[in-house]
HTML snippet that shows the backbone in 3Dmol.js (N, CA, C, O; Angstrom):
<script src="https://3Dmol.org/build/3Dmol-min.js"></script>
<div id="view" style="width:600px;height:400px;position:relative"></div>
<script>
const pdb = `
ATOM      1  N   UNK A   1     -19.003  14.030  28.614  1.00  0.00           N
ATOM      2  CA  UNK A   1     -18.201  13.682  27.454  1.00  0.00           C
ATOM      3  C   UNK A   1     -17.096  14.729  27.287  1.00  0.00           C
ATOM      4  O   UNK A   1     -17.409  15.897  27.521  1.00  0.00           O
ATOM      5  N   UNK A   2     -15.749  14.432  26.883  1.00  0.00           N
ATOM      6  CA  UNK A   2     -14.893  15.115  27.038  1.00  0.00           C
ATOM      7  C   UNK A   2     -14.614  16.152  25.695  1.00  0.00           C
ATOM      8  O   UNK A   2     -14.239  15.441  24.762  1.00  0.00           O
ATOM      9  N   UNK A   3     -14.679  17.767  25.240  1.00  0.00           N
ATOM     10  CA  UNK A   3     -13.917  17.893  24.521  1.00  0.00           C
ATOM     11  C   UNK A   3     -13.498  17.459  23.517  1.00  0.00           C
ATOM     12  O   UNK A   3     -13.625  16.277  23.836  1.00  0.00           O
ATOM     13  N   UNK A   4     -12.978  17.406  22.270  1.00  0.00           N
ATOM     14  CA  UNK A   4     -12.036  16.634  21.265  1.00  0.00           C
ATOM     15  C   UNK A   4     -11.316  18.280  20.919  1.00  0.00           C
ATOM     16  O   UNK A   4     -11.832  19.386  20.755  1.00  0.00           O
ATOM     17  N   UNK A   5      -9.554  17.670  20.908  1.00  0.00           N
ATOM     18  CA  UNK A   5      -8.800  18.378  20.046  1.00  0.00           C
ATOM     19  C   UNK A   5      -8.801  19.058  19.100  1.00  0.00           C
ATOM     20  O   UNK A   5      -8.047  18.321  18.465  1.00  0.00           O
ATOM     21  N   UNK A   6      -9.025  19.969  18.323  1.00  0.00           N
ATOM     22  CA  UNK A   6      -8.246  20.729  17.449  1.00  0.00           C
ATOM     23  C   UNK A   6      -7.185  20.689  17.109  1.00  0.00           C
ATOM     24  O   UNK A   6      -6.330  21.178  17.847  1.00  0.00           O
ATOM     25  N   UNK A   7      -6.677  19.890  15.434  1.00  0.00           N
ATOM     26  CA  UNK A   7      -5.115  20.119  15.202  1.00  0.00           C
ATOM     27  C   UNK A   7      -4.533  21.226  14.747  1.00  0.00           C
ATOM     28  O   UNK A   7      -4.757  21.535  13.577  1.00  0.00           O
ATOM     29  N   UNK A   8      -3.763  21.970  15.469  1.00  0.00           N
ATOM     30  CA  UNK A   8      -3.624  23.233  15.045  1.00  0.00           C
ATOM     31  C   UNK A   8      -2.959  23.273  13.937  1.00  0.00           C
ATOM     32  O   UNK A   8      -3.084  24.076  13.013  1.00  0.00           O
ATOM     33  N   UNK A   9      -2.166  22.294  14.049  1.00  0.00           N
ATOM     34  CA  UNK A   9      -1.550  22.213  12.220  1.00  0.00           C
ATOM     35  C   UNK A   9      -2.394  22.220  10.954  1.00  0.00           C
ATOM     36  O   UNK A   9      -2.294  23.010  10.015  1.00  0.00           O
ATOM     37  N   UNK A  10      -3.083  21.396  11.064  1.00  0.00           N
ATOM     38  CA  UNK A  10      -4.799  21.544   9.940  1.00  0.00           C
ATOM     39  C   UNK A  10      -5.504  23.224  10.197  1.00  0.00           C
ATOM     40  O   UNK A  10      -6.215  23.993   9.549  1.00  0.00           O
ATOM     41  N   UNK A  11      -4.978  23.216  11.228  1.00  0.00           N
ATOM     42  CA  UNK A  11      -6.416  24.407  11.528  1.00  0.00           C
ATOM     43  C   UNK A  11      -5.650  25.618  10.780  1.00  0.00           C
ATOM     44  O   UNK A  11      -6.372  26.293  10.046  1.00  0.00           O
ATOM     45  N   UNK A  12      -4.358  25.970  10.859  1.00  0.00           N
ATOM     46  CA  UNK A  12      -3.875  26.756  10.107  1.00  0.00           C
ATOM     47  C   UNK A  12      -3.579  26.299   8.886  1.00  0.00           C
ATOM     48  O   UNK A  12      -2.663  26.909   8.334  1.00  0.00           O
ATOM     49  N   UNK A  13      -4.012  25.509   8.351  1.00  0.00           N
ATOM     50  CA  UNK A  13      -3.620  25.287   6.699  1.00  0.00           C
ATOM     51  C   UNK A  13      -4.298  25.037   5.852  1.00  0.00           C
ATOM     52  O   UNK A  13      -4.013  24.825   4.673  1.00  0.00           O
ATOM     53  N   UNK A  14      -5.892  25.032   6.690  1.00  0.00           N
ATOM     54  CA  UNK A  14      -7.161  24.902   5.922  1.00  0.00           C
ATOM     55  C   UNK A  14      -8.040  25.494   6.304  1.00  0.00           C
ATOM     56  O   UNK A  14      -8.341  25.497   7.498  1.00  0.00           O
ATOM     57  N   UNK A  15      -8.763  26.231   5.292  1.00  0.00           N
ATOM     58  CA  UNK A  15      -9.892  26.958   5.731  1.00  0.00           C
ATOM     59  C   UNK A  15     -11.355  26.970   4.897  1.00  0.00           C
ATOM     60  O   UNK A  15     -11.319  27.193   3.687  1.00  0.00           O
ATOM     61  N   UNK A  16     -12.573  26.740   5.530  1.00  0.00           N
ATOM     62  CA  UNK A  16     -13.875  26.649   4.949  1.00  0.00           C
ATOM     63  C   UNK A  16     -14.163  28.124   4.539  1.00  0.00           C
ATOM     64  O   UNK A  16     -13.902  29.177   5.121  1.00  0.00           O
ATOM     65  N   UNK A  17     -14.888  27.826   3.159  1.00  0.00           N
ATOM     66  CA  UNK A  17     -15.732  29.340   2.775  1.00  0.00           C
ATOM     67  C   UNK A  17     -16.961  29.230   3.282  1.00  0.00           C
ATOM     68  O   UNK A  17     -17.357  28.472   4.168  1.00  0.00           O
ATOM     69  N   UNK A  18     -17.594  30.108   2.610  1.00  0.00           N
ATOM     70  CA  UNK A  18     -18.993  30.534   3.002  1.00  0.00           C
ATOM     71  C   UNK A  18     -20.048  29.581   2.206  1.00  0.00           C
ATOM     72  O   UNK A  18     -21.269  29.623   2.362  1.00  0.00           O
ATOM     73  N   UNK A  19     -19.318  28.678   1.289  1.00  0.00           N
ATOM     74  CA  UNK A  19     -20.274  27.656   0.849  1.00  0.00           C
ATOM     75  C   UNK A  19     -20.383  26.516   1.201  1.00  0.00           C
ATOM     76  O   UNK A  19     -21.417  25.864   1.058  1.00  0.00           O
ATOM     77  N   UNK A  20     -18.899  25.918   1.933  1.00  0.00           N
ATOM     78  CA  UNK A  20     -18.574  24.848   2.690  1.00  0.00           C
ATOM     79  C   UNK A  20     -17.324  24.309   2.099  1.00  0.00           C
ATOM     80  O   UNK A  20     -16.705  23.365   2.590  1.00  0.00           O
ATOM     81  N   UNK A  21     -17.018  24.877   1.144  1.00  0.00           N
ATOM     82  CA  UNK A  21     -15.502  24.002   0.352  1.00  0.00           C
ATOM     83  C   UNK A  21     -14.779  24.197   1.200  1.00  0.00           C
ATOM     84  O   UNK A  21     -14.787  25.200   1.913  1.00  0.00           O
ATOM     85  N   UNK A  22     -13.913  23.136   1.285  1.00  0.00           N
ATOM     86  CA  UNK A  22     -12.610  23.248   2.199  1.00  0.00           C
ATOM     87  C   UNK A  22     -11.224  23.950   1.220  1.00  0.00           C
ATOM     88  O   UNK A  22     -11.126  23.715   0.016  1.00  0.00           O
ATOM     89  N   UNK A  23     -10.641  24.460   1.664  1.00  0.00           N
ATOM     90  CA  UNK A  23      -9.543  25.158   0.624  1.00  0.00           C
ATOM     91  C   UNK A  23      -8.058  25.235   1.405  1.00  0.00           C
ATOM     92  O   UNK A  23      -7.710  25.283   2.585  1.00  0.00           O
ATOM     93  N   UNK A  24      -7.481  25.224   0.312  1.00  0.00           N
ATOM     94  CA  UNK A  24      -5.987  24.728   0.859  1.00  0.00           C
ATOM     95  C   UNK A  24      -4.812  25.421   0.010  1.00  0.00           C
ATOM     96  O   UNK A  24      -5.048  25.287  -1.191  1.00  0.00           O
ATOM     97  N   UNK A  25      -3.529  26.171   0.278  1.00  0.00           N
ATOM     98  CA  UNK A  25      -2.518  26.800  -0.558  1.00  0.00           C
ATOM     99  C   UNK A  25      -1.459  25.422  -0.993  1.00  0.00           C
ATOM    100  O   UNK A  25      -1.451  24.329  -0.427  1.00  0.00           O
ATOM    101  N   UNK A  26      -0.846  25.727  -1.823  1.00  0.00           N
ATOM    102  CA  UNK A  26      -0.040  25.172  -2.252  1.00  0.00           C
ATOM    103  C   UNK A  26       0.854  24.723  -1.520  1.00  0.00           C
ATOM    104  O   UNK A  26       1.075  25.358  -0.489  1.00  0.00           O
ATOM    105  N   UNK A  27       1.616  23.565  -1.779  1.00  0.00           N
ATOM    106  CA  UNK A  27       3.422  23.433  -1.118  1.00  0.00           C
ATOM    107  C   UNK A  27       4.299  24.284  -2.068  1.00  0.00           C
ATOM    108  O   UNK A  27       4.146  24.513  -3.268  1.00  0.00           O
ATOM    109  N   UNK A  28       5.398  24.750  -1.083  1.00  0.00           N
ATOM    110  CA  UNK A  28       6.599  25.212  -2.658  1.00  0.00           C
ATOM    111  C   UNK A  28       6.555  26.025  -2.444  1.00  0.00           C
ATOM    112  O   UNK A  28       7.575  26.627  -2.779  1.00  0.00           O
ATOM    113  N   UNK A  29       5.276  27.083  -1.595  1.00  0.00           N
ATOM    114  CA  UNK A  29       5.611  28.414  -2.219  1.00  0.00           C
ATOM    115  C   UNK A  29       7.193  29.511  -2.087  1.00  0.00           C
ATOM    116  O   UNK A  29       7.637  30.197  -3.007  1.00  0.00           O
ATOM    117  N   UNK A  30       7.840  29.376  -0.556  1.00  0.00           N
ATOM    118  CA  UNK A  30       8.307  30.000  -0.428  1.00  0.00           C
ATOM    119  C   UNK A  30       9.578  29.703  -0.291  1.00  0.00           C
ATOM    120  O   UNK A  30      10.361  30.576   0.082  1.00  0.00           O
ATOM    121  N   UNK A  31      10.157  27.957  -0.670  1.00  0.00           N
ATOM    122  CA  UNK A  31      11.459  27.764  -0.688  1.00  0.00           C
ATOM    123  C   UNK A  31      11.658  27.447  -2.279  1.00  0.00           C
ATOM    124  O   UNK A  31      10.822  27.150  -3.132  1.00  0.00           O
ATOM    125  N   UNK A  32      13.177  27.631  -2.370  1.00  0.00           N
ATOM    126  CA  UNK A  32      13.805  27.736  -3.980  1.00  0.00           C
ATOM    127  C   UNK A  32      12.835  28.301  -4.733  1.00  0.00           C
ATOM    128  O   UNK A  32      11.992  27.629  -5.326  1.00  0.00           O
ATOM    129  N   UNK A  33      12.910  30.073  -4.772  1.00  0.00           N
ATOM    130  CA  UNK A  33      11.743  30.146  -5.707  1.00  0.00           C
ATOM    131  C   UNK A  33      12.480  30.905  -6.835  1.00  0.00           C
ATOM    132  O   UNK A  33      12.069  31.052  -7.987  1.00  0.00           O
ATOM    133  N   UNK A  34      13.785  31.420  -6.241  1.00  0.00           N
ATOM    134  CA  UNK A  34      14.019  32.440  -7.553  1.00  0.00           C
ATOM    135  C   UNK A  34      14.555  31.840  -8.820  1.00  0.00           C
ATOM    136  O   UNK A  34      14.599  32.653  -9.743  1.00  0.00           O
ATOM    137  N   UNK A  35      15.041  30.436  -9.153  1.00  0.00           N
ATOM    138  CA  UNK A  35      15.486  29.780 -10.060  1.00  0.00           C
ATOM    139  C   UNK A  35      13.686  29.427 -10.926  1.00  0.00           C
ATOM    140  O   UNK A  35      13.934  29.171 -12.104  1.00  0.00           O
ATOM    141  N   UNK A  36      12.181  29.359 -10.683  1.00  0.00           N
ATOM    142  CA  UNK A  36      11.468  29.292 -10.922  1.00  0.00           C
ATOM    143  C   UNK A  36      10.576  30.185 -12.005  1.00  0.00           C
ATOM    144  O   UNK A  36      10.052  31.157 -11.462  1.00  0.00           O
ATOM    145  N   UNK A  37      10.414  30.111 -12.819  1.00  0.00           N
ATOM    146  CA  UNK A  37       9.637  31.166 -14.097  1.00  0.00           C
ATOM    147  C   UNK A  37       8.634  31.348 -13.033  1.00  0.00           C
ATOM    148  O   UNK A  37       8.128  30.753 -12.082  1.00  0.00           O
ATOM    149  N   UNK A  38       8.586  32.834 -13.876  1.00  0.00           N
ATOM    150  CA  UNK A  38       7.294  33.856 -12.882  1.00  0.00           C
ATOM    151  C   UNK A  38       6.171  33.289 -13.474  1.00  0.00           C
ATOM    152  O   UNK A  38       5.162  33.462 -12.791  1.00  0.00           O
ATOM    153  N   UNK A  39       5.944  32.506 -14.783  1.00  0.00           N
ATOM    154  CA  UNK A  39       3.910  31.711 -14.728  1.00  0.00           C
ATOM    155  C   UNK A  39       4.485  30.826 -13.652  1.00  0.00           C
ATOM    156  O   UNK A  39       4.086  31.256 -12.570  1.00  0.00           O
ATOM    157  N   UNK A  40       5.261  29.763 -13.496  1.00  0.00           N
ATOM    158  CA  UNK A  40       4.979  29.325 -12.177  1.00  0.00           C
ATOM    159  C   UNK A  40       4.508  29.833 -10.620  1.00  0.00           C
ATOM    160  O   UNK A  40       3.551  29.618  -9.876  1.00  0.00           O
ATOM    161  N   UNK A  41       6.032  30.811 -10.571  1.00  0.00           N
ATOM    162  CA  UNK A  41       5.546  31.045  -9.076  1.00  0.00           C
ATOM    163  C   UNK A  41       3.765  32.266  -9.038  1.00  0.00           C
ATOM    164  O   UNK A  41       3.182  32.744  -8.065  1.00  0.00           O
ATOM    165  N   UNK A  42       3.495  32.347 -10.287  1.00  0.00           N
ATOM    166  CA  UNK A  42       2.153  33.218 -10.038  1.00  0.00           C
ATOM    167  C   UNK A  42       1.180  31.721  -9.596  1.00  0.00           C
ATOM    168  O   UNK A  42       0.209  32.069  -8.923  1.00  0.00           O
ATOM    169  N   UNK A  43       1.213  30.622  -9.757  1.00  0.00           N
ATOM    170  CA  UNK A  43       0.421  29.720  -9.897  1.00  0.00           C
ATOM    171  C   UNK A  43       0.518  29.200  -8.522  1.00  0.00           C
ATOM    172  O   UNK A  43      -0.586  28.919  -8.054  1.00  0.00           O
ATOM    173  N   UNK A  44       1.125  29.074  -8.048  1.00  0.00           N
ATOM    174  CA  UNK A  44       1.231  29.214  -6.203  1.00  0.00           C
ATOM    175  C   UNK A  44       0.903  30.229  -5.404  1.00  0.00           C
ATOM    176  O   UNK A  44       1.145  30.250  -4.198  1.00  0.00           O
ATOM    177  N   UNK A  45       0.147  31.416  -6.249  1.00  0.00           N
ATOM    178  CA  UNK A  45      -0.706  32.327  -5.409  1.00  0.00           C
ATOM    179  C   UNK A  45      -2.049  31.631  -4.782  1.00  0.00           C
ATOM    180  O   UNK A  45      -2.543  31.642  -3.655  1.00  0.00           O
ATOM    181  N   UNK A  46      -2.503  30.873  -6.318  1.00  0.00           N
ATOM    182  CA  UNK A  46      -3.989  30.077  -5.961  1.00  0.00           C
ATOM    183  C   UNK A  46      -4.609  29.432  -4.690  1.00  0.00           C
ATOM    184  O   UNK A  46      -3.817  28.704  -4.092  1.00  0.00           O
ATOM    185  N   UNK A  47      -5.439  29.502  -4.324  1.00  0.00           N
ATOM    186  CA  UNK A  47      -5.772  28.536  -3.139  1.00  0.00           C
ATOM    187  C   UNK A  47      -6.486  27.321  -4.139  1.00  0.00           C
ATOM    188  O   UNK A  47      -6.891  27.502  -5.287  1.00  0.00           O
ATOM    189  N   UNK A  48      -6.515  26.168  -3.445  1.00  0.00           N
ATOM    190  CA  UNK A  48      -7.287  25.082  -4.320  1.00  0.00           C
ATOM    191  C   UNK A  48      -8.288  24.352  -3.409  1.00  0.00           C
ATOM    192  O   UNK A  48      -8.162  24.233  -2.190  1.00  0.00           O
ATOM    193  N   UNK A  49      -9.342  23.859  -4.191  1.00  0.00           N
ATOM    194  CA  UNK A  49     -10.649  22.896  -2.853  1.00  0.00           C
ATOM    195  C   UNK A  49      -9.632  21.743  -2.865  1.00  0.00           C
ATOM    196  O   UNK A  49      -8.886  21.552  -3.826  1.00  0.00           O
ATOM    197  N   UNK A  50      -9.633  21.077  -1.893  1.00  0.00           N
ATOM    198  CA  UNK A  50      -9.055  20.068  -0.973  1.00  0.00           C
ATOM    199  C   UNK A  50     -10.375  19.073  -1.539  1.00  0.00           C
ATOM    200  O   UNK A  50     -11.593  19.243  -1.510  1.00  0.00           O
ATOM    201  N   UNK A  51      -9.387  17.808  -2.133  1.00  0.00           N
ATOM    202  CA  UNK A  51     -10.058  16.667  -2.672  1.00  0.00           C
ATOM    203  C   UNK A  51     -10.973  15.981  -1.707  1.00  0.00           C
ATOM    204  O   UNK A  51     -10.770  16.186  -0.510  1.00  0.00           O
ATOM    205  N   UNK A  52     -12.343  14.882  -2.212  1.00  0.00           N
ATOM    206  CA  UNK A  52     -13.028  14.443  -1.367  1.00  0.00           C
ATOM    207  C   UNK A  52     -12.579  13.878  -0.763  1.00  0.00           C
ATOM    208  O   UNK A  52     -12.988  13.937   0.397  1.00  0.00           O
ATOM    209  N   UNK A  53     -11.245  12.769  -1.110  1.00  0.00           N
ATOM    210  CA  UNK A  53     -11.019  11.885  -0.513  1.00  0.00           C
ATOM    211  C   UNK A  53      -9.954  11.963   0.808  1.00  0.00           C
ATOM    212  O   UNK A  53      -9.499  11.057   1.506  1.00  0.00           O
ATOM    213  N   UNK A  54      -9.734  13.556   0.855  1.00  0.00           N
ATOM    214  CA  UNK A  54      -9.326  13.536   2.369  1.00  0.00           C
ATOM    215  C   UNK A  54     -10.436  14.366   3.320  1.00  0.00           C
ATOM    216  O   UNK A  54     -10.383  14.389   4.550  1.00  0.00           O
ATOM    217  N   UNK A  55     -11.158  14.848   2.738  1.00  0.00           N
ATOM    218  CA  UNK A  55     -12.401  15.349   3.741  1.00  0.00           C
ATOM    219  C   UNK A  55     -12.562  14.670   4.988  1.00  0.00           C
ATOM    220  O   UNK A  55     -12.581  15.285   6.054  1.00  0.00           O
ATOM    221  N   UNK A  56     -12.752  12.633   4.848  1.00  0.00           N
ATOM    222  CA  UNK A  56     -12.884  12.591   5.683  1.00  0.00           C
ATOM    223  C   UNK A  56     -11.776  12.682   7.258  1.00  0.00           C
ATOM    224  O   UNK A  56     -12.024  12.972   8.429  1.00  0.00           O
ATOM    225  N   UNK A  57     -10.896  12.396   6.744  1.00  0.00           N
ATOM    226  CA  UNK A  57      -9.593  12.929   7.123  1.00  0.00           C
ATOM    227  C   UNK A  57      -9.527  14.242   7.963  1.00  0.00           C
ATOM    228  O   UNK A  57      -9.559  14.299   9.192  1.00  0.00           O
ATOM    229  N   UNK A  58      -9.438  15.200   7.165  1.00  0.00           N
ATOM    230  CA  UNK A  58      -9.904  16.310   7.855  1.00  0.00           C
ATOM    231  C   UNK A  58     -10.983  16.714   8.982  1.00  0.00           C
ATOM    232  O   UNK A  58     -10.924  17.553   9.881  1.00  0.00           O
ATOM    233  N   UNK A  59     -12.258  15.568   8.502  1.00  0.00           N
ATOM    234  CA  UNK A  59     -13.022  15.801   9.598  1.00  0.00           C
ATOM    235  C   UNK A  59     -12.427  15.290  11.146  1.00  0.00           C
ATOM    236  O   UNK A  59     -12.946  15.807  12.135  1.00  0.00           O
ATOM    237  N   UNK A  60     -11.700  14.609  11.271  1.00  0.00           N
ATOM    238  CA  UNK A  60     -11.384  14.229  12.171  1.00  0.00           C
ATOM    239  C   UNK A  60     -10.283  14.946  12.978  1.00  0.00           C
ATOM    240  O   UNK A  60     -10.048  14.858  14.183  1.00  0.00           O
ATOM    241  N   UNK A  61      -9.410  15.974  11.641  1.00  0.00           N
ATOM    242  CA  UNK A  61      -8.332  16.466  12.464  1.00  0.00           C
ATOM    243  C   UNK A  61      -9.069  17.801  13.084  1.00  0.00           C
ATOM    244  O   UNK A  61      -8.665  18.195  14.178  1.00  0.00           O
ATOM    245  N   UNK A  62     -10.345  18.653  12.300  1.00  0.00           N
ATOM    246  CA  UNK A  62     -10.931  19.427  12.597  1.00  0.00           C
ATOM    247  C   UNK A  62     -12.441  19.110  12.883  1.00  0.00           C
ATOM    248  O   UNK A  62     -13.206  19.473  11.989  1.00  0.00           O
ATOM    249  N   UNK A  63     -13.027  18.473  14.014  1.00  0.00           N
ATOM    250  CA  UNK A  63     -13.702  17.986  14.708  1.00  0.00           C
ATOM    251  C   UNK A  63     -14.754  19.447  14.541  1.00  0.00           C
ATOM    252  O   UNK A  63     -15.784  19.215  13.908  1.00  0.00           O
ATOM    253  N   UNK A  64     -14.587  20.925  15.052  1.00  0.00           N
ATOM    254  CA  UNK A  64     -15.620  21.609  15.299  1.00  0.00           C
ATOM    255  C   UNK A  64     -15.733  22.795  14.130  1.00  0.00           C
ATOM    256  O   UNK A  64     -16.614  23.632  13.935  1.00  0.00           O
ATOM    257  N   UNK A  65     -14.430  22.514  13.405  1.00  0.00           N
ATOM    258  CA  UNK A  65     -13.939  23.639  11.938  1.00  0.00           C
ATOM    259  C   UNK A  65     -14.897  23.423  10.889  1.00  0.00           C
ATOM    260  O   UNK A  65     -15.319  24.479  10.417  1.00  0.00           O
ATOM    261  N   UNK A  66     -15.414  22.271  10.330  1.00  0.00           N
ATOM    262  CA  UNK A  66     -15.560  21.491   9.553  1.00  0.00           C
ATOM    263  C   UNK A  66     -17.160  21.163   9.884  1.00  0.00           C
ATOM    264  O   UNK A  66     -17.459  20.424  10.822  1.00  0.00           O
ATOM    265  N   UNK A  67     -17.919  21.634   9.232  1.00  0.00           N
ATOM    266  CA  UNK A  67     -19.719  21.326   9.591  1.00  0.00           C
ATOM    267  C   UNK A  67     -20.485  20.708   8.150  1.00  0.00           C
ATOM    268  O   UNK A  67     -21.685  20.432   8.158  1.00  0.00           O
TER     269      UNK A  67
END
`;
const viewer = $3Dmol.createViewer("view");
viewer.addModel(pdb, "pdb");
viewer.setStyle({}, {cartoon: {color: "spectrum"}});
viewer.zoomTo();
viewer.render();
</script>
């Protein structure tokens, strides 16, 4: 049986903790930011869990990331 891919694009833009949540940064952060109030751009520090309804999604782009 052959292998399956790794998308490296997913693989750098999501990452599992130590409990299993999948977690994900914001869009936005780093274009047009200086016209932006500083509570905003502090709020694009956050990482956020990545909704159920692309999990399964993800499982597929990260085949061996993802347990």
């Amino acid at each position: 049986m052959p292998k399956l891919k790794t998308h490296k694009g997913a693989q750098s833009r999501f990452h599992l903790t130590g409990t299993g949540k999948i977690m994900r940064v914001k869009g936005g952060k780093s274009h047009l930011r200086r016209k932006k109030p500083s509570r905003t751009k502090r709020l694009y520090d956050d990482t956020i869990q990545v909704q159920s309804s692309d999990k399964v999604r993800l499982k597929r782009l990260l085949p061996y990331g993802l347990k």
